[in-house]
PQR file of N, CA, C, O and H, with PARSE charges and radii, in Angstrom:
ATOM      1  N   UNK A   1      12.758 -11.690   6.079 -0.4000 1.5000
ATOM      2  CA  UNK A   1      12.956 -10.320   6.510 -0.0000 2.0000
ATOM      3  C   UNK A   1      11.624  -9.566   6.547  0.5500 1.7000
ATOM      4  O   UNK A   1      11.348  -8.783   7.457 -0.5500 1.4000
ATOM      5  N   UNK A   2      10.791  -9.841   5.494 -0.4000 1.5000
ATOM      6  CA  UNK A   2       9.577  -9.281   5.205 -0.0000 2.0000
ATOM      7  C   UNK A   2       8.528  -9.435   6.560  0.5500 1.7000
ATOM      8  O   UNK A   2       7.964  -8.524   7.167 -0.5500 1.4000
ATOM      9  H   UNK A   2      11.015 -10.477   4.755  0.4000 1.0000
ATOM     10  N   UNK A   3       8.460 -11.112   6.849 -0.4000 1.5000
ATOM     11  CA  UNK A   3       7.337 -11.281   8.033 -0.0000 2.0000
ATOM     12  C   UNK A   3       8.202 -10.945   9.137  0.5500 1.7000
ATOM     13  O   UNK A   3       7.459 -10.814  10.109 -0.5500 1.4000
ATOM     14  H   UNK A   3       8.918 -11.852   6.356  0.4000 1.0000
ATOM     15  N   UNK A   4       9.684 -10.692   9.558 -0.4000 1.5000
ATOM     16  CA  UNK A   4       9.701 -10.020  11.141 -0.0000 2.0000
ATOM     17  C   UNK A   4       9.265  -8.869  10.956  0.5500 1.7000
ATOM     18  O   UNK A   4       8.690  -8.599  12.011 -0.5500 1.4000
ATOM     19  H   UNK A   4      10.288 -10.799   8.768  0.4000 1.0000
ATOM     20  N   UNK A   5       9.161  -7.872  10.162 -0.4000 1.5000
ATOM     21  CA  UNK A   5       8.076  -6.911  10.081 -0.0000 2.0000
ATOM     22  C   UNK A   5       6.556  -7.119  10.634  0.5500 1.7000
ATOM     23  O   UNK A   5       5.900  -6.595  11.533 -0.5500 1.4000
ATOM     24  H   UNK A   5       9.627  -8.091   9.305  0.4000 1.0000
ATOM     25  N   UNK A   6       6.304  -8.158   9.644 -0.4000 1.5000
ATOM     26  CA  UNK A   6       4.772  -8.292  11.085 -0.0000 2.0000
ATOM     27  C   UNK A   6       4.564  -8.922  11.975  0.5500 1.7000
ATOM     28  O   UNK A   6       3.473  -8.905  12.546 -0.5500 1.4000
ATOM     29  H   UNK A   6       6.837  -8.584   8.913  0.4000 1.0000
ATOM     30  N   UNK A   7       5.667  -9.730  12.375 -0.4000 1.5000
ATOM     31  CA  UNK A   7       5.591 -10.052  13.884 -0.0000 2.0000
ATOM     32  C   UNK A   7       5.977  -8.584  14.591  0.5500 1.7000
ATOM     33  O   UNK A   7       5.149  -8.145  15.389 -0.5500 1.4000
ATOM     34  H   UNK A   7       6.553  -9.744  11.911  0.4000 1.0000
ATOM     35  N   UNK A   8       7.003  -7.922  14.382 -0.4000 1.5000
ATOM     36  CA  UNK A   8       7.330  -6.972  15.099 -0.0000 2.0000
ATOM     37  C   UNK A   8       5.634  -5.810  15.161  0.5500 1.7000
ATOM     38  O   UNK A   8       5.358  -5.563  16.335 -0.5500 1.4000
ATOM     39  H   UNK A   8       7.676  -8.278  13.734  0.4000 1.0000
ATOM     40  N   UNK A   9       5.179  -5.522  14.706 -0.4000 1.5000
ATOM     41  CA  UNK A   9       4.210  -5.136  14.574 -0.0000 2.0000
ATOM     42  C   UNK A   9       2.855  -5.651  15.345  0.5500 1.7000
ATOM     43  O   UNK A   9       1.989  -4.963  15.886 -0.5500 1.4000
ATOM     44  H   UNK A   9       5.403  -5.722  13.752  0.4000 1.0000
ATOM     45  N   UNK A  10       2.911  -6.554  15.270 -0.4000 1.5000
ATOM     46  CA  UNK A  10       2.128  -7.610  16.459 -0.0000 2.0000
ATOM     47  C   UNK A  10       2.726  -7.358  17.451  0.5500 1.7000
ATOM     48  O   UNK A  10       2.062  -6.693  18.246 -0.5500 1.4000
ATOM     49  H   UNK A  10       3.614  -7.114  14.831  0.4000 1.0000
ATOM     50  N   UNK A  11       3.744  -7.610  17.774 -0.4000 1.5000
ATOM     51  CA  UNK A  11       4.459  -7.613  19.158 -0.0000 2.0000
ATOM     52  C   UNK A  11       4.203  -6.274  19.948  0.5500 1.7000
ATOM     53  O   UNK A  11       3.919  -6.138  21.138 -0.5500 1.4000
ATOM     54  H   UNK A  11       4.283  -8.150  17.128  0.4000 1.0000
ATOM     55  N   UNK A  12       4.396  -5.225  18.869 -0.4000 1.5000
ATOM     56  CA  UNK A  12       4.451  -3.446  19.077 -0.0000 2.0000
ATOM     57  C   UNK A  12       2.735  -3.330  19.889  0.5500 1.7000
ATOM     58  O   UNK A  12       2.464  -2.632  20.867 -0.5500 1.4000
ATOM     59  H   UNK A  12       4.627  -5.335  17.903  0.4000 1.0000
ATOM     60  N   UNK A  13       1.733  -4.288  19.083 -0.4000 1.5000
ATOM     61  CA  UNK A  13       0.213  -3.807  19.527 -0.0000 2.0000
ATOM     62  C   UNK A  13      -0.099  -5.026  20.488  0.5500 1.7000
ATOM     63  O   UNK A  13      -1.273  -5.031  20.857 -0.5500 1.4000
ATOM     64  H   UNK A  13       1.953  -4.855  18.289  0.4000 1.0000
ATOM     65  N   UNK A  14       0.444  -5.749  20.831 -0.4000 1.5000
ATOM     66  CA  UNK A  14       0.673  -6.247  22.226 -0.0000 2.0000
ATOM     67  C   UNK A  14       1.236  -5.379  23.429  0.5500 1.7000
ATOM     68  O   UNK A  14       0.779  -5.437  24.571 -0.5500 1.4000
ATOM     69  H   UNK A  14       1.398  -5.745  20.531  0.4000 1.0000
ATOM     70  N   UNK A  15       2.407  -4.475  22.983 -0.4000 1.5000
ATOM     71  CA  UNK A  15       3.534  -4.082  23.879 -0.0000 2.0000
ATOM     72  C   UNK A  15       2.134  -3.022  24.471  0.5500 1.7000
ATOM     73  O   UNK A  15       1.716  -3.031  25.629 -0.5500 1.4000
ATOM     74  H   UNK A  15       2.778  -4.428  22.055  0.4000 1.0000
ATOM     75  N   UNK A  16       1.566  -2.116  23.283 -0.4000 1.5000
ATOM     76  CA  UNK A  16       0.803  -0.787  24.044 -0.0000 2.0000
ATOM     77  C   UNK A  16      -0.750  -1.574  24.371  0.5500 1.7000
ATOM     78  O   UNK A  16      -1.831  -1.036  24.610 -0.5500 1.4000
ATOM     79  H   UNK A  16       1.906  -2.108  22.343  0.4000 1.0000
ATOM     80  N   UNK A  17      -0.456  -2.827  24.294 -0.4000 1.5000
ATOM     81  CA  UNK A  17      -1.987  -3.348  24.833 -0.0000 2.0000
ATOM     82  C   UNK A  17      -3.485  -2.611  24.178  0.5500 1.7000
ATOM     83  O   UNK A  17      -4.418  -1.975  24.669 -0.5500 1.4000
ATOM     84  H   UNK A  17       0.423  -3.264  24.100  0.4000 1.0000
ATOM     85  N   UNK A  18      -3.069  -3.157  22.628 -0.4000 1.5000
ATOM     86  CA  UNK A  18      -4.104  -2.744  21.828 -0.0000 2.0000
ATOM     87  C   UNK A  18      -5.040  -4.486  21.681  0.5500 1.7000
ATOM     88  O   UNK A  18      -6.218  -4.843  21.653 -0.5500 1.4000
ATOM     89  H   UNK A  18      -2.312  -3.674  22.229  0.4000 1.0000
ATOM     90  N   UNK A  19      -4.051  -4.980  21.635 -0.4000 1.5000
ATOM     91  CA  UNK A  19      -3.749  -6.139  20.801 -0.0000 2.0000
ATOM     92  C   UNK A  19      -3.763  -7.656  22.342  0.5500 1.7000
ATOM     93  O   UNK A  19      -2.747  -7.886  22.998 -0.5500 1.4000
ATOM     94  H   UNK A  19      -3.094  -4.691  21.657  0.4000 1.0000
ATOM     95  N   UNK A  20      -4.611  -8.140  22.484 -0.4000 1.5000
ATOM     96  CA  UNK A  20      -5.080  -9.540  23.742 -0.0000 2.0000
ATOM     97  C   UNK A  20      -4.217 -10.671  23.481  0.5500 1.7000
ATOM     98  O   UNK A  20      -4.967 -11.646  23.431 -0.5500 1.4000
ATOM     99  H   UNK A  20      -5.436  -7.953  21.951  0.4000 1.0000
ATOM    100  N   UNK A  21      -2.842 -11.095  23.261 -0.4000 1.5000
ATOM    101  CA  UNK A  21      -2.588 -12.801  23.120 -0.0000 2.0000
ATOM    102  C   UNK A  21      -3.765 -13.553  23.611  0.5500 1.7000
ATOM    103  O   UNK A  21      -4.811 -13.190  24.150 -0.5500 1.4000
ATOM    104  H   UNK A  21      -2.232 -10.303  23.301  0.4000 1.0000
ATOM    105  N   UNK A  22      -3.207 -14.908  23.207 -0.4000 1.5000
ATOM    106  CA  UNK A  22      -3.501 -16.138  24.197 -0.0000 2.0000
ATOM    107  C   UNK A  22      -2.550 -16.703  24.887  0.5500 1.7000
ATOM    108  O   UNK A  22      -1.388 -16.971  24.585 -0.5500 1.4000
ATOM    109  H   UNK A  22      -2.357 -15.202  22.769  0.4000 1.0000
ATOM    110  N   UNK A  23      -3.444 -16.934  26.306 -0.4000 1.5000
ATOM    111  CA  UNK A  23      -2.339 -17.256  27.067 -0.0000 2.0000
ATOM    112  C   UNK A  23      -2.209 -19.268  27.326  0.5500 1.7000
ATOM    113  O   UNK A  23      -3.033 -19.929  27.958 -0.5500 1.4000
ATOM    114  H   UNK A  23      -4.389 -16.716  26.552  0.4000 1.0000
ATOM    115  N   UNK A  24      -1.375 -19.637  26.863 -0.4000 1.5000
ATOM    116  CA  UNK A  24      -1.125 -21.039  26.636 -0.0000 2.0000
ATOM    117  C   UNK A  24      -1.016 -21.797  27.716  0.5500 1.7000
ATOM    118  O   UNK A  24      -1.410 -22.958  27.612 -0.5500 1.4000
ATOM    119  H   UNK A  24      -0.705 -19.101  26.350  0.4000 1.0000
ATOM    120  N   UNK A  25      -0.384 -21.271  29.189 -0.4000 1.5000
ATOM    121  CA  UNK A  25      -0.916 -21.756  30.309 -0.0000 2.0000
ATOM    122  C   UNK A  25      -0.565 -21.073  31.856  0.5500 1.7000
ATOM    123  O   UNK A  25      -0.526 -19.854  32.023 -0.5500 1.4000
ATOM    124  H   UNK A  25      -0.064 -20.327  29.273  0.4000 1.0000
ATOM    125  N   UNK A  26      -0.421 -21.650  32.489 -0.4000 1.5000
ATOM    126  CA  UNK A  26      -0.731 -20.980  34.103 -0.0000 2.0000
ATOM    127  C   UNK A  26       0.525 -19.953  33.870  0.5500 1.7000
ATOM    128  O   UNK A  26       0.191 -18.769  33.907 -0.5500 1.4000
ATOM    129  H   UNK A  26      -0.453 -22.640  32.353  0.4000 1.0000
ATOM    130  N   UNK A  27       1.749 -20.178  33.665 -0.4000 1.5000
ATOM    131  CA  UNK A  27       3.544 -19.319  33.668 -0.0000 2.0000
ATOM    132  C   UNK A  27       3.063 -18.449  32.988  0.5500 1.7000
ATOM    133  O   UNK A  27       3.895 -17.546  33.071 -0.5500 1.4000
ATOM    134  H   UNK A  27       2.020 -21.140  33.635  0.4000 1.0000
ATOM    135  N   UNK A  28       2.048 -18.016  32.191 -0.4000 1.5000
ATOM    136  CA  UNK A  28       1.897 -16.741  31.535 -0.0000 2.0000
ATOM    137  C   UNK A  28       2.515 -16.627  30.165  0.5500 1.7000
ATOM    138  O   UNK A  28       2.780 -15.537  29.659 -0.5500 1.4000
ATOM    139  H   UNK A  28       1.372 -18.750  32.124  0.4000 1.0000
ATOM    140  N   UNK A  29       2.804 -18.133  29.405 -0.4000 1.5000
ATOM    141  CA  UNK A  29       3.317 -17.832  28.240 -0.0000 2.0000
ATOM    142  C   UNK A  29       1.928 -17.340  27.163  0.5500 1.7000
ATOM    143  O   UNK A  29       0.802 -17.836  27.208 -0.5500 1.4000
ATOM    144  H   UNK A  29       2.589 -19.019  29.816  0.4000 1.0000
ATOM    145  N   UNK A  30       2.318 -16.416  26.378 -0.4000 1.5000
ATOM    146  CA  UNK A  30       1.513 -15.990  25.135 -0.0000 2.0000
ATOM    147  C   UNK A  30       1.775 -16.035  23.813  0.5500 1.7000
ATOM    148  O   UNK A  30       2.883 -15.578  23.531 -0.5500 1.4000
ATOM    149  H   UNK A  30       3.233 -16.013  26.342  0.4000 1.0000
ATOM    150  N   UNK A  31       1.008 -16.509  22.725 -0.4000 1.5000
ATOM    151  CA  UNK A  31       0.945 -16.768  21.612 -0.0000 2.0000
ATOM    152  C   UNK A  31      -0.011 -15.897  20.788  0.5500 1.7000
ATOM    153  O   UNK A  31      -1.231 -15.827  20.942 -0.5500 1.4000
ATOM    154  H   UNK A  31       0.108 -16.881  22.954  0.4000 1.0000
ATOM    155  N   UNK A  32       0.842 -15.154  19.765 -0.4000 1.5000
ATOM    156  CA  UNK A  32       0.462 -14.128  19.280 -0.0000 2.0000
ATOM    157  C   UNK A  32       0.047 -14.114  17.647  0.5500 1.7000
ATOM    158  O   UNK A  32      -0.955 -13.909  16.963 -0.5500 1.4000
ATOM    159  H   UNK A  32       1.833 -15.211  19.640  0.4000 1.0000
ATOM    160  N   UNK A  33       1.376 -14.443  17.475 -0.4000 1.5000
ATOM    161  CA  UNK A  33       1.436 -15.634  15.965 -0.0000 2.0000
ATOM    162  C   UNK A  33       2.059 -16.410  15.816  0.5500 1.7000
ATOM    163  O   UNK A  33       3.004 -16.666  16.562 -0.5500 1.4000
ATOM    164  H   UNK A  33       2.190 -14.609  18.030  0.4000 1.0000
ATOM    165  N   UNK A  34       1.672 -17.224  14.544 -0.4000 1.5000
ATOM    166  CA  UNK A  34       2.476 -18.303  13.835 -0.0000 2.0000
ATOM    167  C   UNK A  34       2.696 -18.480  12.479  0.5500 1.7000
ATOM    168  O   UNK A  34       1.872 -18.489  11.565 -0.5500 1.4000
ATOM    169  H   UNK A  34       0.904 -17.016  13.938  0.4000 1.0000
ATOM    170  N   UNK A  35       4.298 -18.666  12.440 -0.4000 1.5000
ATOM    171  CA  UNK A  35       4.127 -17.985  10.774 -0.0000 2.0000
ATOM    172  C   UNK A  35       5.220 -19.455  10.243  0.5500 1.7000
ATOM    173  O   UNK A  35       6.169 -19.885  10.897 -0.5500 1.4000
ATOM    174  H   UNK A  35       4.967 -18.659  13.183  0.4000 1.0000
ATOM    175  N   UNK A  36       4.761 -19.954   8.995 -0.4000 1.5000
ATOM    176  CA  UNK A  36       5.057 -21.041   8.336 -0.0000 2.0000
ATOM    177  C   UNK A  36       5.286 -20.694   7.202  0.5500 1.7000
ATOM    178  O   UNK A  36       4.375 -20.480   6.403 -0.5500 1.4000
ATOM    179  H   UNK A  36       3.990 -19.604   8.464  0.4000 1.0000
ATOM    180  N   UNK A  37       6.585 -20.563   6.895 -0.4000 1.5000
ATOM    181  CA  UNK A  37       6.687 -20.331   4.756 -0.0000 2.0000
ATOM    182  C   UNK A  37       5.423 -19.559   4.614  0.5500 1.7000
ATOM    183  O   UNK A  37       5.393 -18.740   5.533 -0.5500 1.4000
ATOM    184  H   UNK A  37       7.326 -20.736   7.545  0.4000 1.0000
ATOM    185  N   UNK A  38       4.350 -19.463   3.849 -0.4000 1.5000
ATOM    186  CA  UNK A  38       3.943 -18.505   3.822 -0.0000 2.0000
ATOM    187  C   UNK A  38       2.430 -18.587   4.274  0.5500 1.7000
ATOM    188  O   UNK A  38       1.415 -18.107   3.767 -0.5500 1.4000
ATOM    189  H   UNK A  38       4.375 -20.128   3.103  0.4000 1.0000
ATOM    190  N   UNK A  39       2.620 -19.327   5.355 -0.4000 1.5000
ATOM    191  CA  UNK A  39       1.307 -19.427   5.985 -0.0000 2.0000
ATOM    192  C   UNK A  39       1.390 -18.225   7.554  0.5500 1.7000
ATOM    193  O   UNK A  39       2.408 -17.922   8.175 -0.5500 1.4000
ATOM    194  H   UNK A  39       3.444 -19.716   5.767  0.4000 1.0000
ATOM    195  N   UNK A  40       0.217 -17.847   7.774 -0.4000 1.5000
ATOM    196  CA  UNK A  40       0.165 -17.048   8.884 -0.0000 2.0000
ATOM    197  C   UNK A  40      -0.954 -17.228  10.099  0.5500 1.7000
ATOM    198  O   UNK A  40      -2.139 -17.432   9.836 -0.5500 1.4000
ATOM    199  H   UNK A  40      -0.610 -18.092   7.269  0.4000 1.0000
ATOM    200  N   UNK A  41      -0.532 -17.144  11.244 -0.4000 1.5000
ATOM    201  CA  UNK A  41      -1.855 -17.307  12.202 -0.0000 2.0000
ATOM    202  C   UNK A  41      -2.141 -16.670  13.168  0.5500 1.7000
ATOM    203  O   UNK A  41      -1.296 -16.886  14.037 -0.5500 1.4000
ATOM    204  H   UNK A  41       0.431 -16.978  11.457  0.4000 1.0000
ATOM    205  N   UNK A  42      -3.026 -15.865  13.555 -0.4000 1.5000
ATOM    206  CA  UNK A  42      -3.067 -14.794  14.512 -0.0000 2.0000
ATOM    207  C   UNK A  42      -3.971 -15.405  15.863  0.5500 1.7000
ATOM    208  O   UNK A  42      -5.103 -15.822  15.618 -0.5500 1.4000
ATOM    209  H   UNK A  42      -3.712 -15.690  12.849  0.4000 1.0000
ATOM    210  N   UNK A  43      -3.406 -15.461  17.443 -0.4000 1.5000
ATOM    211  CA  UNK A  43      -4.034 -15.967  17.943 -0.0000 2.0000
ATOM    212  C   UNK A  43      -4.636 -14.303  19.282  0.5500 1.7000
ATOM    213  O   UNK A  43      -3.838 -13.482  19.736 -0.5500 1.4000
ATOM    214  H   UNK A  43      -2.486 -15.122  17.642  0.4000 1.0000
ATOM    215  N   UNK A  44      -5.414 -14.310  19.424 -0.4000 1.5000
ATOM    216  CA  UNK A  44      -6.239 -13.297  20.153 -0.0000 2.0000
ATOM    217  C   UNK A  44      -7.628 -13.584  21.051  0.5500 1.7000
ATOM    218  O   UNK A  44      -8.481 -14.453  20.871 -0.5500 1.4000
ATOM    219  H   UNK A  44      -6.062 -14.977  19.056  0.4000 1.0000
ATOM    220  N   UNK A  45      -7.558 -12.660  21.967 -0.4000 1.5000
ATOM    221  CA  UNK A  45      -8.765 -12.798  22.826 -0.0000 2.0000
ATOM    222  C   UNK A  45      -9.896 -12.427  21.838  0.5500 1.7000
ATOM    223  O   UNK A  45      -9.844 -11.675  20.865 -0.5500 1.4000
ATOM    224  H   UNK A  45      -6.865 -11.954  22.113  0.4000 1.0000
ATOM    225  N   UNK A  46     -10.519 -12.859  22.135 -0.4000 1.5000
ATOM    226  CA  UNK A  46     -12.108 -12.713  21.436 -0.0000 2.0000
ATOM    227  C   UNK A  46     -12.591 -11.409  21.787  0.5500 1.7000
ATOM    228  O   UNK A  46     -13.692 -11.464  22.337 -0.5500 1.4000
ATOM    229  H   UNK A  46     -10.561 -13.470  22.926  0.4000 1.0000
ATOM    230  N   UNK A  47     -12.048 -10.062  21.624 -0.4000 1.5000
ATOM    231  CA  UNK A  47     -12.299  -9.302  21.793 -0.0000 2.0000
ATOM    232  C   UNK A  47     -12.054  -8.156  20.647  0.5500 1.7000
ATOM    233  O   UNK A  47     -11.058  -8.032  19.935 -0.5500 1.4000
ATOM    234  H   UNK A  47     -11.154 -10.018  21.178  0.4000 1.0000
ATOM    235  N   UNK A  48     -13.194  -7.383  20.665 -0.4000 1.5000
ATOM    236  CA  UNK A  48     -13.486  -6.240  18.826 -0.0000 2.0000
ATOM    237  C   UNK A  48     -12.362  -5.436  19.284  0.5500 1.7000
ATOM    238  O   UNK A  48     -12.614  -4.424  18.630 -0.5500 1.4000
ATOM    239  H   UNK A  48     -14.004  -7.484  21.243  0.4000 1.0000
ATOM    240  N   UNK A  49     -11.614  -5.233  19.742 -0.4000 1.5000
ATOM    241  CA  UNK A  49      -9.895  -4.158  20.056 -0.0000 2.0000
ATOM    242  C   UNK A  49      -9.030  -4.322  19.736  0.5500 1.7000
ATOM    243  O   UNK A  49      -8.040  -3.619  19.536 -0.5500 1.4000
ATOM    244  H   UNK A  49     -11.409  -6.055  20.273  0.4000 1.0000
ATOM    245  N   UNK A  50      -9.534  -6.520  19.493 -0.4000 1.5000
ATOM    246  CA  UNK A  50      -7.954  -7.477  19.183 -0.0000 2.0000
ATOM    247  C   UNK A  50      -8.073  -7.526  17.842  0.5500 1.7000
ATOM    248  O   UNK A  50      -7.214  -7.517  16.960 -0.5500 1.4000
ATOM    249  H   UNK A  50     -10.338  -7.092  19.656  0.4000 1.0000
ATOM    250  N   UNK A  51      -9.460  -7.590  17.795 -0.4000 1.5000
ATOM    251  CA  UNK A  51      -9.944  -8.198  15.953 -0.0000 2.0000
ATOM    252  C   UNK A  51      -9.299  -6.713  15.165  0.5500 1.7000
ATOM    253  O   UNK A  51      -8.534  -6.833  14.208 -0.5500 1.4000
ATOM    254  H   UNK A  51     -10.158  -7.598  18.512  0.4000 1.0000
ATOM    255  N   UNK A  52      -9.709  -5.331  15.692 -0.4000 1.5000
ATOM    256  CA  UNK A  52      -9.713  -4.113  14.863 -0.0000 2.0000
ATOM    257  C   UNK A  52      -8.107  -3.848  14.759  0.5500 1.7000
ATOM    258  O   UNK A  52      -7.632  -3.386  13.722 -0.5500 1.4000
ATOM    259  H   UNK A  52     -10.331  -5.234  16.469  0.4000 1.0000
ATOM    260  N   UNK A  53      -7.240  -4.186  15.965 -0.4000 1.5000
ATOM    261  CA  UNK A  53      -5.683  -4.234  15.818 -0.0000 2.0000
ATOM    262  C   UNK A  53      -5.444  -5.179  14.950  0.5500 1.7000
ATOM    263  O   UNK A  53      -4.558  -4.924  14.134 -0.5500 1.4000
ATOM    264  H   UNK A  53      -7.625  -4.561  16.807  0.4000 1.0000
ATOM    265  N   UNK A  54      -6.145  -6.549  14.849 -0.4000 1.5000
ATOM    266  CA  UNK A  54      -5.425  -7.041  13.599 -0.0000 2.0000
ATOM    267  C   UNK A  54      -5.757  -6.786  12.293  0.5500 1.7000
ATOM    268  O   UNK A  54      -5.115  -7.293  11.373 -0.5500 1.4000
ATOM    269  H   UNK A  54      -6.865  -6.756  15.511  0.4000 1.0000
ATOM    270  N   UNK A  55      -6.859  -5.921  12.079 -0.4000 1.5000
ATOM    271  CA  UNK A  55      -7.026  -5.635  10.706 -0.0000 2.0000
ATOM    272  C   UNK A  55      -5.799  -4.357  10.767  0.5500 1.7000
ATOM    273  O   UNK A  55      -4.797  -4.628  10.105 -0.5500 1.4000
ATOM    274  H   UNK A  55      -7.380  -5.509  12.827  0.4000 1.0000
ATOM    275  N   UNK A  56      -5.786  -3.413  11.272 -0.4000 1.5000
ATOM    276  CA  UNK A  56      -5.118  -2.552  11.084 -0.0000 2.0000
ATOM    277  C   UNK A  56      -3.517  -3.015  10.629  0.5500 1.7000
ATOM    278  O   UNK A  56      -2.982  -2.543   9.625 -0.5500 1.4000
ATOM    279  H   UNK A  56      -6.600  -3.193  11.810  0.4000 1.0000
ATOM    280  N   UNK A  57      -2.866  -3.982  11.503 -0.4000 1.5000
ATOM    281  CA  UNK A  57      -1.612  -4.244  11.704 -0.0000 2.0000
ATOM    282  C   UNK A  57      -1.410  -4.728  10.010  0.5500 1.7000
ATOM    283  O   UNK A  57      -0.353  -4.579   9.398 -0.5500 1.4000
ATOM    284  H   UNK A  57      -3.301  -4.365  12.319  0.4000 1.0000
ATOM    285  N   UNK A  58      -2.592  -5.293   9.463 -0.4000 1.5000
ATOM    286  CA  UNK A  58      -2.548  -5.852   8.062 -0.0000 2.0000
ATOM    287  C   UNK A  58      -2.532  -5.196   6.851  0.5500 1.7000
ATOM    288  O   UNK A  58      -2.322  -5.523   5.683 -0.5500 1.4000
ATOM    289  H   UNK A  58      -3.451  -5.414   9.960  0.4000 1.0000
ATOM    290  N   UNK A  59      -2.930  -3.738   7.697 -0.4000 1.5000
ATOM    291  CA  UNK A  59      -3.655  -2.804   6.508 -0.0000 2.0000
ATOM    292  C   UNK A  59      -2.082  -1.968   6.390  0.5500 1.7000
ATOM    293  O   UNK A  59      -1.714  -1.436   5.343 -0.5500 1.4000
ATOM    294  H   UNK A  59      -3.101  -3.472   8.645  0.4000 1.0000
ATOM    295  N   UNK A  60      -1.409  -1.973   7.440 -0.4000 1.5000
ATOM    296  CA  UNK A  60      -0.007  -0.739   7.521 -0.0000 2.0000
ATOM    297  C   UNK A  60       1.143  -2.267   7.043  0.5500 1.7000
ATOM    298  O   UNK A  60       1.714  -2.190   5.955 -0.5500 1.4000
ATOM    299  H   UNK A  60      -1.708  -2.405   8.291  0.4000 1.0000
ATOM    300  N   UNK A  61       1.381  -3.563   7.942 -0.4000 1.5000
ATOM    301  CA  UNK A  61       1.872  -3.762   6.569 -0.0000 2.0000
ATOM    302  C   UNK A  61       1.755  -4.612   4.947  0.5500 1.7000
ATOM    303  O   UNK A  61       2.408  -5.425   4.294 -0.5500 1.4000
ATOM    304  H   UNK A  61       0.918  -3.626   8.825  0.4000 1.0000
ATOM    305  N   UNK A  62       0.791  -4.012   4.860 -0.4000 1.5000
ATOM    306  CA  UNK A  62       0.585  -3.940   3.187 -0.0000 2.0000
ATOM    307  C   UNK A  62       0.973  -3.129   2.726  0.5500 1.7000
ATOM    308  O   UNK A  62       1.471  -3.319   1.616 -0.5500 1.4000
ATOM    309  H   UNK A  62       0.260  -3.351   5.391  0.4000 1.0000
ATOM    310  N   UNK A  63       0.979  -1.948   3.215 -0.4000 1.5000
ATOM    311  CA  UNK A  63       1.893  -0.612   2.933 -0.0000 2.0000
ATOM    312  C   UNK A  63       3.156  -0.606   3.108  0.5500 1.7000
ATOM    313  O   UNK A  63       3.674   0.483   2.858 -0.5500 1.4000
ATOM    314  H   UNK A  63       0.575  -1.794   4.117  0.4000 1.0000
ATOM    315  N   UNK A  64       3.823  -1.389   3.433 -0.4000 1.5000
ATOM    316  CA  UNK A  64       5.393  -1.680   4.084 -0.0000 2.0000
ATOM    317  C   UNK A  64       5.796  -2.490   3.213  0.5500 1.7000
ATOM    318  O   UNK A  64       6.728  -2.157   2.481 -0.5500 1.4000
ATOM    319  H   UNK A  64       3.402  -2.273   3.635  0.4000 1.0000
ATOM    320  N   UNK A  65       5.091  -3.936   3.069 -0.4000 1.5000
ATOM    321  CA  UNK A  65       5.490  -5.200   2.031 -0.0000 2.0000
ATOM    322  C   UNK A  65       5.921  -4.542   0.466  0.5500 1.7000
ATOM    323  O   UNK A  65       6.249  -5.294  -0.452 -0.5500 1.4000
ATOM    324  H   UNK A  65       4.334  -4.206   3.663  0.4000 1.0000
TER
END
């Protein structure tokens, strides 16, 4: 229950295009995260907008968790 909180949150700074996926191939699928028991993985364009949305997204929920 805890991590669809930060997927949803990821998803949210994707939706207002703060936040770059990767795009996995030509159909336009994107990969944003990956979350394993309690492993986590953030995938993003190499860009300081994607990096600063994911610190943020980490910093609000830590405040939520």
């Amino acid at each position: 229950m805890v991590m669809e909180g930060l997927t949803g949150l990821v998803r949210e700074t994707s939706r207002i295009e703060v936040f770059e996926a990767v795009r996995v191939d030509s159909n336009g699928i994107e990969v944003k995260i990956l979350q394993y028991a309690d492993d986590t993985l953030f995938f993003c364009q190499p860009k300081h907008q994607s990096i600063k949305a994911i610190k943020a997204v980490l910093h609000t929920f830590e405040f939520l968790a």
